[in-house]
C-alpha positions as CSV (number, residue, x, y, z in Angstrom):
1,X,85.6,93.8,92.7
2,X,82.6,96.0,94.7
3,X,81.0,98.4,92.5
4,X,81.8,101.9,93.8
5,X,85.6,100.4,94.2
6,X,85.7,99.3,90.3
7,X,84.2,102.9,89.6
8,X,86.3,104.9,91.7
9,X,89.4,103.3,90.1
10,X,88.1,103.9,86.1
11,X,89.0,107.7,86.5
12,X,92.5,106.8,88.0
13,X,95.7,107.7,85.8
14,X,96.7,105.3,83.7
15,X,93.7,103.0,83.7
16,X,91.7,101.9,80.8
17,X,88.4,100.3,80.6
18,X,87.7,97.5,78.6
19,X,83.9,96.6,78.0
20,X,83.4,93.0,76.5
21,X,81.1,90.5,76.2
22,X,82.9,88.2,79.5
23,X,86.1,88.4,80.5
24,X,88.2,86.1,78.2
25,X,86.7,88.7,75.2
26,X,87.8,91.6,77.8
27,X,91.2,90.2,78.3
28,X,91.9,89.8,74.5
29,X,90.7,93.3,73.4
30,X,93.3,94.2,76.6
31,X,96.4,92.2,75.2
32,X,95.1,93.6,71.4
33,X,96.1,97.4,72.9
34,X,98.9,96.2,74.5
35,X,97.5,96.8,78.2
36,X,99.4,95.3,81.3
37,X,98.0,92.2,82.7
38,X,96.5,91.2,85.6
39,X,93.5,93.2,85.4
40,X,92.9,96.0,88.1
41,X,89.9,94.6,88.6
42,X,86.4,93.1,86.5
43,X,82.7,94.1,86.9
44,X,79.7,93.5,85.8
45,X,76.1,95.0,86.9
46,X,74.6,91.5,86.7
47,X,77.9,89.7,88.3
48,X,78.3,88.0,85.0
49,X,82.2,88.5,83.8
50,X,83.1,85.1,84.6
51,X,80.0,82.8,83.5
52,X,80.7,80.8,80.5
53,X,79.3,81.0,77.8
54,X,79.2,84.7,78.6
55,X,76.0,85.8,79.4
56,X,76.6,89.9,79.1
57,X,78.9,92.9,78.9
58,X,81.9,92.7,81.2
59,X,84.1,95.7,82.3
60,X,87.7,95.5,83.1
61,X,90.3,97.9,84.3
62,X,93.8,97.7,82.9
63,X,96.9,99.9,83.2
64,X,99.0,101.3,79.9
């Protein structure tokens, strides 16, 4: 997801941000607070959510 769309979405109702080092970490801490899947969307300033092994912090956007 584009930047500005990811960060104009984090302040949305309902949505929770998840920050995790790559996106399978991000998706457990997600199912560990009971947060609905799929993902709004992932980010990462370095485009890195999806490299494995993880190589940094990845954000994603759930709903309650």
């Amino acid at each position: 997801m584009p930047e500005q769309k990811f960060l104009d979405q984090v302040e949305a109702p309902g949505h929770v941000l998840i920050t995790a080092r790559g996106a399978d970490a991000v998706n457990a801490e997600a199912r560990r607070k009971g947060l609905k899947f799929p993902a709004v969307g992932y980010w990462s300033p370095d485009n890195v959510c999806f490299s494995n092994p993880p190589k940094g912090d990845c954000n994603g956007l759930f709903t309650r």
